[in-house]
N, C-alpha and C positions, 0 to 999 in steps of 0.2 A: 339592575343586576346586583346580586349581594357580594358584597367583600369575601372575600375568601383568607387573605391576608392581610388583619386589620392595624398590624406594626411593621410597615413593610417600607423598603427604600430601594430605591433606581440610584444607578451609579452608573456618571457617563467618562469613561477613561478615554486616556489622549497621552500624549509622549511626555508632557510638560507638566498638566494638572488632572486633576480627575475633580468631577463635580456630585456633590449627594442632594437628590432632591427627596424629601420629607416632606406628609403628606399635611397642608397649613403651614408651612414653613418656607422662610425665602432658601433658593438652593445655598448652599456654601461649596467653597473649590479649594484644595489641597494642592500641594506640589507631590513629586512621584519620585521625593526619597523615603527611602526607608521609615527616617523617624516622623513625616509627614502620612505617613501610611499609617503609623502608630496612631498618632492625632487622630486621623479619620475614625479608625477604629475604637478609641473611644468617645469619640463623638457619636458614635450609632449607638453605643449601649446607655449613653448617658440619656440619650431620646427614646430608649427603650426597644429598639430594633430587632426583631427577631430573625428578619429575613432580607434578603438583600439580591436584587435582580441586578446583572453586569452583561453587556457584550463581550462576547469573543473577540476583543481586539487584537489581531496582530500575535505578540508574547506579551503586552502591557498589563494584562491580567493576572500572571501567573502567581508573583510576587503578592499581591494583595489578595488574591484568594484563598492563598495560605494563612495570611494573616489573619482573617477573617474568620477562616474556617477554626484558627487556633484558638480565636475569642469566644468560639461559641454559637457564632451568626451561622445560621443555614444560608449559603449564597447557592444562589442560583445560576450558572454560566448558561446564556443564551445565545441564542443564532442570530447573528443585529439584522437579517431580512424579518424576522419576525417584531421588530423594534420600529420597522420605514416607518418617517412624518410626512407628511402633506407635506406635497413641493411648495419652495420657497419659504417655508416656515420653520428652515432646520437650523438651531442654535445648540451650543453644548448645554445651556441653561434647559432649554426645551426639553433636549431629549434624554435626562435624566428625570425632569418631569414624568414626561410620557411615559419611558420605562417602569417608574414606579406606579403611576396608573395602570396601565397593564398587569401592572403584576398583581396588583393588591387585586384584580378582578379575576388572577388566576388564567390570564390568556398567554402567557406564556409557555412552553414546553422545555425544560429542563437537560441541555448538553451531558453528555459520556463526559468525566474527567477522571483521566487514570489518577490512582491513587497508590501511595506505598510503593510494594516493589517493581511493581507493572511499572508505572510512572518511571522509574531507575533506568530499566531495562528498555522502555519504549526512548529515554532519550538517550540512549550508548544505541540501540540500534539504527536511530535517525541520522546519526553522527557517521553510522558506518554505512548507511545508503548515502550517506553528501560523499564519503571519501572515494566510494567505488563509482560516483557519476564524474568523481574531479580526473579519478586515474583514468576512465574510459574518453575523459577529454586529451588527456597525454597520449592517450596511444595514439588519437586520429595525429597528433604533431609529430609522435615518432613513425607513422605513414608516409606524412607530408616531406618530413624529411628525405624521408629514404627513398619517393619518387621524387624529388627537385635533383636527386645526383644521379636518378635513372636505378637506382638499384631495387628490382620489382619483384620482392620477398610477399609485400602484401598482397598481391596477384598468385601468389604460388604457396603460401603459407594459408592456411586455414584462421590462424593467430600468430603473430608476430609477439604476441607476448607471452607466447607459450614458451618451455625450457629451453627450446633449440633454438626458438625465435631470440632471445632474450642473451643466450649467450651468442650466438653470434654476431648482434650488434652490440656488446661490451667489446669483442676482440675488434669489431670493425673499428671503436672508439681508440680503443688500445693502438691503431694503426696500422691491422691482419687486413692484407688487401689480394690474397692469393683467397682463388675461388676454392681450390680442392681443400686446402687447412680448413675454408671456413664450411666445407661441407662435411668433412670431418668430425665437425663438433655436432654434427645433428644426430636426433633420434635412426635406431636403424630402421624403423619404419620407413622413415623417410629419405634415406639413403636407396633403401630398394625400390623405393614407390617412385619418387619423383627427383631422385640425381640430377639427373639432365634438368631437366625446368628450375633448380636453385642454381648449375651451374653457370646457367645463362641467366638467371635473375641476378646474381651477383657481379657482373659483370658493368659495370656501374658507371659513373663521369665523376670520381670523389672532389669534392672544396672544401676548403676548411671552413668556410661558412655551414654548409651541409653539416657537417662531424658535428662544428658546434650547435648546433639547431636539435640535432639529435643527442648530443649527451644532456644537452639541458632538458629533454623531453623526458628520457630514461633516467634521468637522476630525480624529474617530481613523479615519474611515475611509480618507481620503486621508497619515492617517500611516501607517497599514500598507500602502497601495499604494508609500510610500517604502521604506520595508523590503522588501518585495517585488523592489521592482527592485533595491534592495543586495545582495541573495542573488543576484540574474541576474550581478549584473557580478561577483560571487567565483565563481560555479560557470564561467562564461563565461571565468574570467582563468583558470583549473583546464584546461578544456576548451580555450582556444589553445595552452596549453604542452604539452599532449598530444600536439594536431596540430594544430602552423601550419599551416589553411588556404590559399590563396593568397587573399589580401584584394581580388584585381581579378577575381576568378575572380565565378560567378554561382552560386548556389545552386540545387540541382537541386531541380526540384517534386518535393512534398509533400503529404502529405494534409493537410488544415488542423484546426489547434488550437483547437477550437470557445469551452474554459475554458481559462482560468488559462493561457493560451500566456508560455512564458517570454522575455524580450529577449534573446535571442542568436541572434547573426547565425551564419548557415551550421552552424543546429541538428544538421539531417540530416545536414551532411558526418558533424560526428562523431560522432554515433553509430551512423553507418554505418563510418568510422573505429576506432572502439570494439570494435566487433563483427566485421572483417575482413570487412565487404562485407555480410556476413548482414543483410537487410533484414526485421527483425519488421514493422515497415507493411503487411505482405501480408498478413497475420493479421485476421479482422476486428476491429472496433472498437479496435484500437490505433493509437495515433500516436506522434508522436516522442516528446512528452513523458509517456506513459503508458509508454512504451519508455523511459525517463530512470529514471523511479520506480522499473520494476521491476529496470533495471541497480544502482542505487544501494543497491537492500537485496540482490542475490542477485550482484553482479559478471557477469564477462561469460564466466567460465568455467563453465559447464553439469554437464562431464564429472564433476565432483563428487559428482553424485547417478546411478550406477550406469545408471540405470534410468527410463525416465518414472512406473514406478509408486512409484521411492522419491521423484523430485520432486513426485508432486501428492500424497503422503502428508507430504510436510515442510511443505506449504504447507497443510496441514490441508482441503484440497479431496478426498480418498479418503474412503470409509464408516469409520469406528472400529469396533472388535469391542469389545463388551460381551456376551460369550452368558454366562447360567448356566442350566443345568436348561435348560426350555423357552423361557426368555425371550431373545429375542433384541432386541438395542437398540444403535442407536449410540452410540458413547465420546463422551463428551464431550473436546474438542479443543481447545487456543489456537489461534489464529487470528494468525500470520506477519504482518505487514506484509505482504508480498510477497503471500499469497493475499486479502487486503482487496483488492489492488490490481485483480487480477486479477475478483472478486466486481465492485467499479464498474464495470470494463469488460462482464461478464456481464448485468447490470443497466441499463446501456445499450443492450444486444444483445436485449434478451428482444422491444422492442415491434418490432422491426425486419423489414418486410415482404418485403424482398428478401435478407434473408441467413440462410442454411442453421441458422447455429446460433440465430438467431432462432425459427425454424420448429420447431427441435427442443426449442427453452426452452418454448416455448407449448405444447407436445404433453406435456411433463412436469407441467409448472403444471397443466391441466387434471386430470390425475390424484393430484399428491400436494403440488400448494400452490406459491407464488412460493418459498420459501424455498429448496429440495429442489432446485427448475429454477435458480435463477440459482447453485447448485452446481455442479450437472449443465451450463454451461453455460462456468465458472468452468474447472473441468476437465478438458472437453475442450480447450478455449485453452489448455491448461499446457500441457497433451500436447504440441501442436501446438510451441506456442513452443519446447519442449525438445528434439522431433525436429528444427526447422529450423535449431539452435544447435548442435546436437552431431552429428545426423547428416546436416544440410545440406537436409534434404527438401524440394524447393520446395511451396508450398499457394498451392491458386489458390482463389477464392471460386466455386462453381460456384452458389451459388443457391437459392432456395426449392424453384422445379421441380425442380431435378435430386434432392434432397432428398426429394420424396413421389414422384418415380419410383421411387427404391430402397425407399421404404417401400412402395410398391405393388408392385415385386418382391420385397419379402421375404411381405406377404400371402398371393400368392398360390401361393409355395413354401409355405409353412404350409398352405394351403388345402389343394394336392395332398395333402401330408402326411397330412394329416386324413382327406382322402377316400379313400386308399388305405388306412388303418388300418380304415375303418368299409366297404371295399367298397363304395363309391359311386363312379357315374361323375358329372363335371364333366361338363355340355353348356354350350357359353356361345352366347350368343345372338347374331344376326347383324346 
């Protein structure tokens, strides 16, 4: 095989030290501060290195790849499944060897790493999906609370962390134990709707263990709602220097942000801004801030991925080949950020009565299971998203009918098919 990279080095990181293997060279191992990263780097240029292959370890990467990158060196971040040694024969010495054998042959395939202000934005919005899993953990305790004293708001509330929800466990904290005051403080929807089932859900066995169970539940869960909005206003101060707005101007409607909508004013401008007009909202079940998430791990450049079949094969949404002999089986696959995302929105798509890929999730599920459909579902949305980004395609939502029309024109072409194979005539009836 020919070299393809004839000054190239493997680099095998670890918590402690990292190792550089050079090609004729015994490996050498660094410690993983800073000024030993320094050292590392230039020890590669004084060997003349132009190129530098690393696993995705962990975050142990992130730090030296900058540095790296600041020297000059072209690093290459890889996928350490495409780095596996023969069992038994796996040493850190070895496998910085091996990585740089690979590389210098060029059988590597080169990782996505956000750069610049993606990179910003992708880590404030990561920071704000930990803070809304930490608070959705407080609520399940300020549940648990509120059944241990019998008080069954979560049975009668839709959301107990909704405004009506929220203040009336402040006043219950406060020591409001009259049912009518605390039905009082609710929305009047919910005064007319459902009176009677809050004033019997309130009706409760209080302890002071309970109270205290619950204010310490509502006290972290309204500190992560503070966090929350600290990430709005750093991604939001990112997003006006982008594009200043006009701040007297009015924000064009929107599909509305059902969860977790973030505070930022004139959403839509920018990320219609962002994308040069290209409006993913037309896509089903996407909105702006599902259109944010998956800007932030993939940038807003497309053209990257050649092909829609290598973007929904990077996003681990394609079949895997695993065939030997007769056995055919899918590969097992990581799963991108980016196609997680994509899988939630699938998944909110599947029960959905009026929209096509709804209709098609259902038609799948029935035959090989939810998991397989909210793939199949997941996938074609990439598609979709990939052709309106790179090659402009407009997509309109035509529908569940339009949907079993074509599946009733493709039947009945089969039908034909059939019947002209076996010599039978079709008569259809009148």
């Amino acid at each position: 095989m020919k070299k393809l990279h004839k000054h190239a080095a493997g680099i095998d990181l670890g918590s402690r030290k990292i190792f550089i293997g050079l090609e004729g060279k015994e490996v050498v191992s660094f410690e993983t501060f800073t000024s030993d990263f320094l050292k590392a780097s230039d020890y590669l240029k004084q060997n003349h290195v132009t190129t530098v292959a690393m696993e995705a370890t962990g975050v142990y990467w992130i730090v030296l790849y900058d540095l790296l990158v600041a020297a000059g060196i072209d690093v290459w971040l890889v996928d350490g499944r495409q780095t596996k040694q023969v069992p038994g024969r796996k040493t850190d010495v070895k496998d910085c060897q091996w990585i740089q054998q690979l590389h210098s042959y060029g059988l590597l395939n080169r990782c996505f790493v956000a750069e610049g202000v993606l990179k910003t934005l992708r880590s404030y919005q990561r920071i704000r999906e930990d803070h809304i899993r930490s608070s959705a953990m407080h609520i399940q305790h300020m549940q648990k609370a509120l059944i241990e004293m019998n008080i069954r708001l979560p049975e009668v509330l839709s959301q107990i962390h909704g405004k009506s929800g929220i203040t009336m466990i402040k006043e219950i904290i406060d020591g409001e134990r009259n049912p009518n005051v605390l039905l009082s403080l609710c929305d009047d929807r919910l005064k007319k709707n459902k009176s009677e089932q809050i004033l019997k859900a309130l009706e409760g066995f209080y302890t002071p263990q309970g109270i205290f169970a619950l204010k310490q539940a509502l006290d972290a869960y309204l500190f992560y709602q503070k966090q929350i909005d600290d990430c709005d206003i750093e991604i939001s101060t990112i997003l006006v220097k982008l594009n200043p707005v006009d701040v007297n101007g009015k924000p064009i409607k929107r599909k509305p942000i059902r969860h977790h909508a973030p505070n930022i004013k004139y959403f839509g401008n920018h990320m219609l801004y962002l994308f040069k007009g290209k409006d993913a909202t037309m896509l089903s079940g996407i909105t702006d801030y599902s259109w944010f998430q998956i800007y932030t791990e993939i940038g807003s450049d497309l053209s990257k991925w050649p092909t829609e079949k290598h973007f929904t094969s990077w996003l681990a949404l394609s079949p895997g080949q695993n065939h030997s002999g007769k056995k055919k089986r899918n590969a097992r696959k990581g799963h991108p950020k980016a196609g997680q995302i994509f899988r939630q929105i699938a998944q909110s798509l599947i029960g959905s009565k009026n929209i096509a890929l709804g209709a098609f999730g259902r038609r799948i599920r029935a035959r090989k299971g939810p998991g397989i459909a909210i793939k199949a579902i997941a996938r074609k949305l990439a598609i979709q998203f990939w052709r309106l980004m790179v090659k402009g395609s407009d997509f309109v939502e035509k529908g569940v009918e339009n949907y079993e029309r074509i599946l009733l024109q493709q039947k009945q072409k089969a039908l034909k098919r059939i019947a002209k194979e076996l010599n039978v005539e079709i008569v259809t009836s009148i």
